[in-house]
Backbone as CSV, one residue per row, in Angstrom:
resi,resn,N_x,N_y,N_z,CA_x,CA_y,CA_z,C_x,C_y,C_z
1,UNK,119.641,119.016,109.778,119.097,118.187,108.709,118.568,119.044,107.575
2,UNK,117.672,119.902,108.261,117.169,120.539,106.599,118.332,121.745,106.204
3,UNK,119.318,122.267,106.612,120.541,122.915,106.056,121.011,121.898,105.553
4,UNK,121.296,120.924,105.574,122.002,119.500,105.344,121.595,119.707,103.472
5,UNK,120.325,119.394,103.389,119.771,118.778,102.556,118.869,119.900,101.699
6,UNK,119.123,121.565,102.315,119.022,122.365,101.389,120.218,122.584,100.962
7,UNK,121.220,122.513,101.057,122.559,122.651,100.268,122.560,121.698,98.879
8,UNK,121.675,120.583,99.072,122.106,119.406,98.294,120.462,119.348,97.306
9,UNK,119.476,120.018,97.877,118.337,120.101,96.861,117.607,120.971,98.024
10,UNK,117.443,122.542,97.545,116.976,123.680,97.759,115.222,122.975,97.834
11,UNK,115.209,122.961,96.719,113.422,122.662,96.681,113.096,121.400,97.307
12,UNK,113.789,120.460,97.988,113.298,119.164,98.816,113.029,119.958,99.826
13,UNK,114.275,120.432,100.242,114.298,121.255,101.987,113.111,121.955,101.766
14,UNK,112.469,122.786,101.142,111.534,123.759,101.518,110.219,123.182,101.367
15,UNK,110.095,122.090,100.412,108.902,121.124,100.328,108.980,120.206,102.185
16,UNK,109.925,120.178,102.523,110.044,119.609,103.717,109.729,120.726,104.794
17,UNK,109.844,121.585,104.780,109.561,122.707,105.567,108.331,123.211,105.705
18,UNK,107.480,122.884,104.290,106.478,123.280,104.253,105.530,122.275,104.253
19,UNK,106.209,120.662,104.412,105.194,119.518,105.216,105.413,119.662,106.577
20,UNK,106.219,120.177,107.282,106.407,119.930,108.368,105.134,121.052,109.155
21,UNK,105.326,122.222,108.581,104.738,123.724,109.100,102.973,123.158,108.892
22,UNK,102.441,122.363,108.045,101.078,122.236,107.841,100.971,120.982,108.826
23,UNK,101.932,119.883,108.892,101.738,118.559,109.556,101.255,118.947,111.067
24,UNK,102.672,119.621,111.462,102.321,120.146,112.712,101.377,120.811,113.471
25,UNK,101.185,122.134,112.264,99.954,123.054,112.990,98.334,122.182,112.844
26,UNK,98.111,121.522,111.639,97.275,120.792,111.494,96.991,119.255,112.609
27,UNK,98.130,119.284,112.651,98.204,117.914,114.151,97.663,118.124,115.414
28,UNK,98.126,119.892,115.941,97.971,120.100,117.142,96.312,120.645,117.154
29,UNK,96.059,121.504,115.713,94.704,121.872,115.926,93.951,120.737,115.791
30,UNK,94.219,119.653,115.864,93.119,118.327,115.669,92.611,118.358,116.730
31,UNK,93.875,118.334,117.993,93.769,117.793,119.050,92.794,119.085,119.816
32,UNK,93.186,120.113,119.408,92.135,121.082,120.048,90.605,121.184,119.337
33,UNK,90.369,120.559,118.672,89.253,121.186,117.858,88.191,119.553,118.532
34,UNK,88.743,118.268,118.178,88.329,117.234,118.642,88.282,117.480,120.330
35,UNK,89.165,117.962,121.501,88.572,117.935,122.587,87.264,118.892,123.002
36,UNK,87.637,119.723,122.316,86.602,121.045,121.980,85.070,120.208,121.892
37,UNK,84.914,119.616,121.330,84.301,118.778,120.229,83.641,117.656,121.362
38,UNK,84.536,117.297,122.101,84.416,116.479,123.363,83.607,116.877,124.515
39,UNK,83.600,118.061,124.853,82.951,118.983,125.783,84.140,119.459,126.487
40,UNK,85.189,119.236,125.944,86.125,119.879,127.293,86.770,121.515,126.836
41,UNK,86.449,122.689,127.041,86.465,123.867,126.654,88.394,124.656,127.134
42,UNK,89.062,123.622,127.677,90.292,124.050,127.939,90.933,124.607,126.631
43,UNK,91.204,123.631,125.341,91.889,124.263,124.587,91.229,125.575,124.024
44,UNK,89.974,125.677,124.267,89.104,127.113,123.930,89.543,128.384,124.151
45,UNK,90.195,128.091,125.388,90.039,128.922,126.894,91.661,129.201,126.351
46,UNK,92.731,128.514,126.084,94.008,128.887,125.553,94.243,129.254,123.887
47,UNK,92.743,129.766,123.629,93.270,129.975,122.393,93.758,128.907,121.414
48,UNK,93.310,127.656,121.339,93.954,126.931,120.321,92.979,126.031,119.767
49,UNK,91.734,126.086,119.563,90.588,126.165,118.601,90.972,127.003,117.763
50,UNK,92.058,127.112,116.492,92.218,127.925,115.753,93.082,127.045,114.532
51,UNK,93.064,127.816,113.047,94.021,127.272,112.008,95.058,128.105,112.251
52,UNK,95.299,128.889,112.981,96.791,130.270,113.206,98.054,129.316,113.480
53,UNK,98.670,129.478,112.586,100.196,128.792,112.871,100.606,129.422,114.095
54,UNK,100.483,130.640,114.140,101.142,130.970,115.845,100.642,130.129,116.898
55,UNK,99.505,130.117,116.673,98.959,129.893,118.107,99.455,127.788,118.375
56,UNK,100.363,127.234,117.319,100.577,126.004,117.609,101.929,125.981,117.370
57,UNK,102.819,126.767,116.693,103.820,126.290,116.071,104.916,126.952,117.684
58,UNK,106.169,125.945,117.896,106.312,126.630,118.949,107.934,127.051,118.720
59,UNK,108.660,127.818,119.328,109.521,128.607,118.675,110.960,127.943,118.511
60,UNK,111.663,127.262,119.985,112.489,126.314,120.259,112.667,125.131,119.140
61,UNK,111.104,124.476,119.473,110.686,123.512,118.245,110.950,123.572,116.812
62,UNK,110.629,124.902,116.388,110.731,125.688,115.120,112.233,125.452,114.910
63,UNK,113.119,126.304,115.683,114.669,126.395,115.424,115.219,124.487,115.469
64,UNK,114.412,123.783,115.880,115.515,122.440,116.377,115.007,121.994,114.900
65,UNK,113.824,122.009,114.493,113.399,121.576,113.259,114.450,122.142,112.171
66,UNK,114.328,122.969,112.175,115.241,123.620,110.719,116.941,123.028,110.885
67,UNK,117.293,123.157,112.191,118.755,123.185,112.597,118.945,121.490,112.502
68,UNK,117.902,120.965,113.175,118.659,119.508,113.470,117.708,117.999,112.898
69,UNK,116.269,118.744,112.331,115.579,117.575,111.604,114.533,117.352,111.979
70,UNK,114.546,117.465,113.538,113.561,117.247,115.222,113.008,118.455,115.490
71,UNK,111.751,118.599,115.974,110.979,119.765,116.703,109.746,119.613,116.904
72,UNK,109.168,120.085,117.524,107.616,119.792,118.245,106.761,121.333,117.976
73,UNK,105.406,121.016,117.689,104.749,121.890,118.289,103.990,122.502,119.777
74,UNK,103.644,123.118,120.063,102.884,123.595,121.543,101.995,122.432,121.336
75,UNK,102.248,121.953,122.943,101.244,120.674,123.201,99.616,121.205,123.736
76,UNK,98.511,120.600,122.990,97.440,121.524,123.585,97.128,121.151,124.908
77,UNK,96.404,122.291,125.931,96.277,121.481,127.128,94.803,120.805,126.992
78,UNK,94.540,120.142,127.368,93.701,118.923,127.823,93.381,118.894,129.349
79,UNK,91.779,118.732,129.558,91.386,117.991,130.566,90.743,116.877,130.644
80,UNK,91.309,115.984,130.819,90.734,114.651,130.651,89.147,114.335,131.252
81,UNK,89.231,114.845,132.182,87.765,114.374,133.772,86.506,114.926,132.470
82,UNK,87.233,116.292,131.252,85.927,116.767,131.410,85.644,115.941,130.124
83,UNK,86.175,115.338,129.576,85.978,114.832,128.053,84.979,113.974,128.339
84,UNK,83.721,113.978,127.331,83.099,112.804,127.052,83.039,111.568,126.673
85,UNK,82.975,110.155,126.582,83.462,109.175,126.452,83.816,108.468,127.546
86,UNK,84.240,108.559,128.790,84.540,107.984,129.576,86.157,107.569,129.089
87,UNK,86.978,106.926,129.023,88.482,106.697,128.948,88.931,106.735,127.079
88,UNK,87.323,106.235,126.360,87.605,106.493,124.977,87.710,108.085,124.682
89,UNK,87.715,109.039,125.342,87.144,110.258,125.214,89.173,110.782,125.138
90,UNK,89.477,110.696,125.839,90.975,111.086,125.390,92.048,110.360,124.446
91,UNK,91.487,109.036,124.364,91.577,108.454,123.034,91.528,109.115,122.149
92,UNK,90.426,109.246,122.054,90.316,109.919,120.667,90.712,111.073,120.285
93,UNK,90.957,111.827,121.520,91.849,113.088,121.340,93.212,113.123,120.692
94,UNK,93.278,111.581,121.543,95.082,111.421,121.411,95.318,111.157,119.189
95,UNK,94.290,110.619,118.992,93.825,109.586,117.987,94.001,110.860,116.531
96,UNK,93.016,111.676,117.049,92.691,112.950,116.143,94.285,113.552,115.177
97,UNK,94.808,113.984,116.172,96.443,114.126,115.738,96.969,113.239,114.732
98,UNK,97.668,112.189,115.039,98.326,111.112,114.054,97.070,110.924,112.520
99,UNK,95.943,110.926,112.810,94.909,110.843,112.098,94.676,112.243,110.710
100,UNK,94.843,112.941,111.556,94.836,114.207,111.101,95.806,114.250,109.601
101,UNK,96.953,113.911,110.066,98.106,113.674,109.404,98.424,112.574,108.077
102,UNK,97.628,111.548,108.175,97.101,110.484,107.811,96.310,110.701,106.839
103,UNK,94.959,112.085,107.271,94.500,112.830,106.125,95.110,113.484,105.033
104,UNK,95.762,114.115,105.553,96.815,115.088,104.811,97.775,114.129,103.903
105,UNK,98.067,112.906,103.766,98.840,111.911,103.235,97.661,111.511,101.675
106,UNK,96.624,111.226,102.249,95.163,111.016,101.408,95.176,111.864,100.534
107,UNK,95.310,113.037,101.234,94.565,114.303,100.529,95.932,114.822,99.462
108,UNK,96.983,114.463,99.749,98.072,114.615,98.953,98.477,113.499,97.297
109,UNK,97.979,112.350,98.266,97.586,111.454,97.232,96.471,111.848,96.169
110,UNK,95.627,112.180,96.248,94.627,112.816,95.336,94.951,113.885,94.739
111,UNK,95.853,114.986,95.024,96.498,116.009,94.152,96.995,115.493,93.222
112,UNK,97.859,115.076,93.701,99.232,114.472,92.508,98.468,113.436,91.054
113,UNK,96.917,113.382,91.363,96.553,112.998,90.317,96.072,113.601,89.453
114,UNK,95.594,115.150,90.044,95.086,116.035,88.847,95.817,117.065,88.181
115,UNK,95.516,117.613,87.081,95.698,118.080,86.053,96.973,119.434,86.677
116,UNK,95.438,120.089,87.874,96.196,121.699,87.708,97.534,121.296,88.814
117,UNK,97.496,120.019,89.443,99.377,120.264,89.911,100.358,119.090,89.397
118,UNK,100.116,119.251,88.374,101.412,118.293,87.709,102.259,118.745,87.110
119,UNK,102.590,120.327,87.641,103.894,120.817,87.284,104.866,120.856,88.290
120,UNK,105.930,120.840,87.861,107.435,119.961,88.532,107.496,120.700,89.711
121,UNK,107.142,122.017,90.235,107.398,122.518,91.518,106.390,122.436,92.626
122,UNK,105.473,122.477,92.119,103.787,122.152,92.628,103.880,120.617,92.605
123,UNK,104.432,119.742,92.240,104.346,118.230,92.437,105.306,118.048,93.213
124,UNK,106.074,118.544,93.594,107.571,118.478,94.973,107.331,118.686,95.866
125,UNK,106.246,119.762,95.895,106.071,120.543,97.328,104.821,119.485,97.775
126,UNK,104.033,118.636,96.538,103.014,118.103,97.330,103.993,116.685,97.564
127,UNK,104.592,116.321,97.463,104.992,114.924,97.615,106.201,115.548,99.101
128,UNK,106.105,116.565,98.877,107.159,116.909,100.473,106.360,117.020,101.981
129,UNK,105.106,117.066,101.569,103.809,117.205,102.213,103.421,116.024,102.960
130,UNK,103.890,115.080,101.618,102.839,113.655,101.730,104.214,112.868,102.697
131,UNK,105.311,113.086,102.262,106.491,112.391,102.865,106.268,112.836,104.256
132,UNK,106.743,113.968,104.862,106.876,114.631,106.171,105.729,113.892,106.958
133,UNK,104.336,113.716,106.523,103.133,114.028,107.344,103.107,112.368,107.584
134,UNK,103.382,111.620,106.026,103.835,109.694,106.615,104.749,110.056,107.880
135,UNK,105.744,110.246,108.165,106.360,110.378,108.967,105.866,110.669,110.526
136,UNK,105.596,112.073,110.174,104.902,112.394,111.747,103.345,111.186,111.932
137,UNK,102.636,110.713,111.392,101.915,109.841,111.431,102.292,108.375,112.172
138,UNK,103.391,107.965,111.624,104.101,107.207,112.237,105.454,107.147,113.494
139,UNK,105.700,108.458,113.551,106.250,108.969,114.929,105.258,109.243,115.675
140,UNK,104.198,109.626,115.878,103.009,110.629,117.138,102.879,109.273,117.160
141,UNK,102.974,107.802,116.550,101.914,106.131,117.199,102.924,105.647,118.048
142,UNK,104.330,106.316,117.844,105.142,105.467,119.072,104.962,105.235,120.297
143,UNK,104.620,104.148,121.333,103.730,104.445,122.251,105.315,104.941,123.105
144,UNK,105.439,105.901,122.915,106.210,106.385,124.054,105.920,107.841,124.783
145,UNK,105.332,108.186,126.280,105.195,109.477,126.446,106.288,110.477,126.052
146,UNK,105.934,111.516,125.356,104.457,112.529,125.984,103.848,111.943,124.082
147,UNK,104.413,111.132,123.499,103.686,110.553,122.313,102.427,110.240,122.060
148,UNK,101.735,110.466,121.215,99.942,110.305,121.076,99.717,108.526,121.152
149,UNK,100.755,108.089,120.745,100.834,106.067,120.854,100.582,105.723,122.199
150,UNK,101.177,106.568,123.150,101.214,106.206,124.474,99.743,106.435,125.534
151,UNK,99.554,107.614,124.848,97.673,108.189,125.016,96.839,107.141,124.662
152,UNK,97.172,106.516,123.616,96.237,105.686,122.889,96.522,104.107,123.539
153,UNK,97.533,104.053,123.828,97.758,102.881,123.874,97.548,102.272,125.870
154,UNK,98.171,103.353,126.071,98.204,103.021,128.068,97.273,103.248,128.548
155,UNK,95.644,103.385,128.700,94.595,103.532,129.084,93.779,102.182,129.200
156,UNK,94.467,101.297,127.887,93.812,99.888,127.752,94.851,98.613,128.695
157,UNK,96.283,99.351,129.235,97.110,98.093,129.762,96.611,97.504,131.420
158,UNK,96.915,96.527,131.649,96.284,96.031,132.510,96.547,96.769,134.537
159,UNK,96.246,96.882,134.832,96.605,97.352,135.998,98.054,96.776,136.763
160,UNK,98.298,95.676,136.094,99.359,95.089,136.782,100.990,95.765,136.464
161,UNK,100.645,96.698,134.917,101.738,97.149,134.554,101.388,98.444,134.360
162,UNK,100.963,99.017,135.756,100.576,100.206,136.533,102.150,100.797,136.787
163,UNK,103.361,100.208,137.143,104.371,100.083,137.455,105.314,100.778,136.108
164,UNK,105.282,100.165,135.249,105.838,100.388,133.691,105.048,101.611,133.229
165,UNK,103.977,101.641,133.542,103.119,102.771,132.789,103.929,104.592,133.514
166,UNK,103.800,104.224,134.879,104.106,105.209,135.831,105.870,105.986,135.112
167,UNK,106.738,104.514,135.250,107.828,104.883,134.667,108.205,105.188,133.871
168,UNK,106.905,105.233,132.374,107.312,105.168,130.988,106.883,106.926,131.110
169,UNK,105.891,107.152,131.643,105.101,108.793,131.831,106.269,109.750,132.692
170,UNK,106.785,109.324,133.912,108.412,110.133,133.886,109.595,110.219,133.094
171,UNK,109.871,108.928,132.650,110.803,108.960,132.204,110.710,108.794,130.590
172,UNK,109.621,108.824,129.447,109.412,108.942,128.163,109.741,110.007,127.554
173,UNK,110.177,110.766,127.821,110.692,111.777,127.167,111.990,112.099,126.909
174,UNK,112.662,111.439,128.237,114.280,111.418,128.054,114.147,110.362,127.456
175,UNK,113.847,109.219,127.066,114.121,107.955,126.227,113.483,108.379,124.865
176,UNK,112.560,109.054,124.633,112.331,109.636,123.604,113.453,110.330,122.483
177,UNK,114.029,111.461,123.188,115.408,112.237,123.214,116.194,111.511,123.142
178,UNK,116.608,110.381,123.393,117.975,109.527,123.394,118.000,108.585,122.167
179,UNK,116.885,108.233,121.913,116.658,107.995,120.573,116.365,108.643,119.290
180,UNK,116.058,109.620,119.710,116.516,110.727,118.595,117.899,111.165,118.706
181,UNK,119.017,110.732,119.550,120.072,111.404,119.559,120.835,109.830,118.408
182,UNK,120.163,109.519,118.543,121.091,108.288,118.111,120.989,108.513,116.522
183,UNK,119.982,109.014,116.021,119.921,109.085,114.700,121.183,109.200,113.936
184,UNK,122.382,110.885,115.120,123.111,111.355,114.663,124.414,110.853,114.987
185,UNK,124.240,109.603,115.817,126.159,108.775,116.018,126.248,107.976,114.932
186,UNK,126.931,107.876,114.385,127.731,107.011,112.930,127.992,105.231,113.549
187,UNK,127.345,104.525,112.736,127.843,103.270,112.967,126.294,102.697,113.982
188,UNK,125.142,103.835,114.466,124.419,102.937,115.614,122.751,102.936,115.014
189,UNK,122.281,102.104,115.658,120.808,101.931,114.853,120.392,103.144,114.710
190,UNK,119.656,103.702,113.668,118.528,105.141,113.843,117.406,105.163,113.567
191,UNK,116.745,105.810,114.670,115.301,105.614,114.715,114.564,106.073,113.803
192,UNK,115.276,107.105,113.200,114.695,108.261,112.003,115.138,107.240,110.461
193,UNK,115.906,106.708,110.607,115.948,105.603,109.441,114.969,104.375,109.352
194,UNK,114.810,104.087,110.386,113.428,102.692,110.870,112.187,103.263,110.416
195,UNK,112.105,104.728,110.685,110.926,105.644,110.349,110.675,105.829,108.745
196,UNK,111.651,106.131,108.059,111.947,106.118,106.662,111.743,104.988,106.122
197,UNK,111.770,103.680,106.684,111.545,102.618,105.829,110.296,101.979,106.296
198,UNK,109.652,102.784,107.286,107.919,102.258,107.477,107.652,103.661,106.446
199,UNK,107.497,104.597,106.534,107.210,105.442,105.280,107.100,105.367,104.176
200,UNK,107.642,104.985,103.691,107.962,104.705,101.791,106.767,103.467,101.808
201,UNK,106.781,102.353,102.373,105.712,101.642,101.881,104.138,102.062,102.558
202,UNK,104.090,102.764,103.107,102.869,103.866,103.392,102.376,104.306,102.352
203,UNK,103.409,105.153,102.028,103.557,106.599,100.910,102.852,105.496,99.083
204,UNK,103.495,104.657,99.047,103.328,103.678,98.081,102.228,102.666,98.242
205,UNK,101.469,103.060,99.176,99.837,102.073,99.407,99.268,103.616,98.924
206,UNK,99.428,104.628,99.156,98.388,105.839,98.741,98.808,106.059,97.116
207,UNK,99.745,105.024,96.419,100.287,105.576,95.113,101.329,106.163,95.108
208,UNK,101.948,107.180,96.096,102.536,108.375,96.268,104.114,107.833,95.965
209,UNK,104.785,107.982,95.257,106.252,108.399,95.115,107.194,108.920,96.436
210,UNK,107.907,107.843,96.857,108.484,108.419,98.512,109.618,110.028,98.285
211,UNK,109.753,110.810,98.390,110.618,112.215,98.032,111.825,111.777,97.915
212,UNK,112.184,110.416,98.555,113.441,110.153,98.781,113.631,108.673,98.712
213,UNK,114.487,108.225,97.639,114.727,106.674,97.512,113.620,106.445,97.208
């Protein structure tokens, strides 16, 4: 995807590269800084209480991103037992992330209104910022595991769909993956297009100009 679409506009792709590289590292340090924050000292203990792109950005992830559109950062570890809150306590962990991102959409919106970046390359790179991070905002709520939607969302379902929950936590990740594969067959729904058209009217409640269409 982003070879795709640096062939066809150099400066989208790298404004996209460079929402993706802040979305991400900024996503995962939420999640460490908020459990931190929680009392639970695990992500401490791995090093990821930090702004260091290394210490979140992960390498596989890195290459699938550039090569194919898709990629993840290092997931932080978490201990749930020790978080404060009682069941809201990893909530909000889960919460911090997508949120995080959500900021960064805000905070992009408020650039694009002043003076010192309203020149044409400095206004691309922030609207590539604001696009990418709508996006991951609205991908991390899908309640599907190992997804932050699913954190947030399966803690409150009823015990009876103890059953569905169990199966969605093995098997959410290959259904995750299969719907991202679909993006790329010709002719079949795509999930990354469904994503694009909850985006743009996001992007356009903050003011923001969608990068694309």
């Amino acid at each position: 995807m982003f070879l795709a679409v640096f062939q066809q506009n150099p400066i989208a792709a790298v404004a996209m590269l460079l929402g993706f590289a802040f979305g991400i590292v900024l996503h995962e340090a939420a999640h460490a800084y908020s459990a931190y924050a929680l009392g639970d000292d695990t992500p401490y203990r791995y090093g990821r209480v930090t702004l260091n792109p290394a210490s979140h950005l992960d390498v596989l992830g890195s290459l699938m991103l550039v090569m194919v559109g898709f990629g993840w950062g290092r997931p932080v570890p978490i201990e749930p037992s020790k978080l404060r809150g009682g069941v809201l306590g990893p909530v909000a962990v889960a919460l911090a992330g997508p949120a995080t991102n959500l900021a960064i959409v805000a905070l992009c919106a408020v650039l694009i209104r002043l003076p010192p970046f309203q020149g044409r390359l400095v206004l691309f790179c922030i609207l590539g910022v604001a696009f990418v991070n709508a996006l991951l905002f609205i991908f991390n709520l899908i309640p599907i595991p190992p997804l932050d939607g699913a954190k947030v969302i399966f803690p409150f379902l009823p015990r009876s769909l103890n059953g569905f929950v169990n199966f969605m936590n093995q098997y959410g990740p290959v259904i995750l993956f299969g719907l991202v594969l679909l993006t790329f067959l010709p002719g079949v729904f795509s999930p990354i297009g469904w994503l694009l058209s909850v985006a743009r009217p996001l992007l356009l409640l903050f003011g923001i100009p969608p990068l694309f269409g």
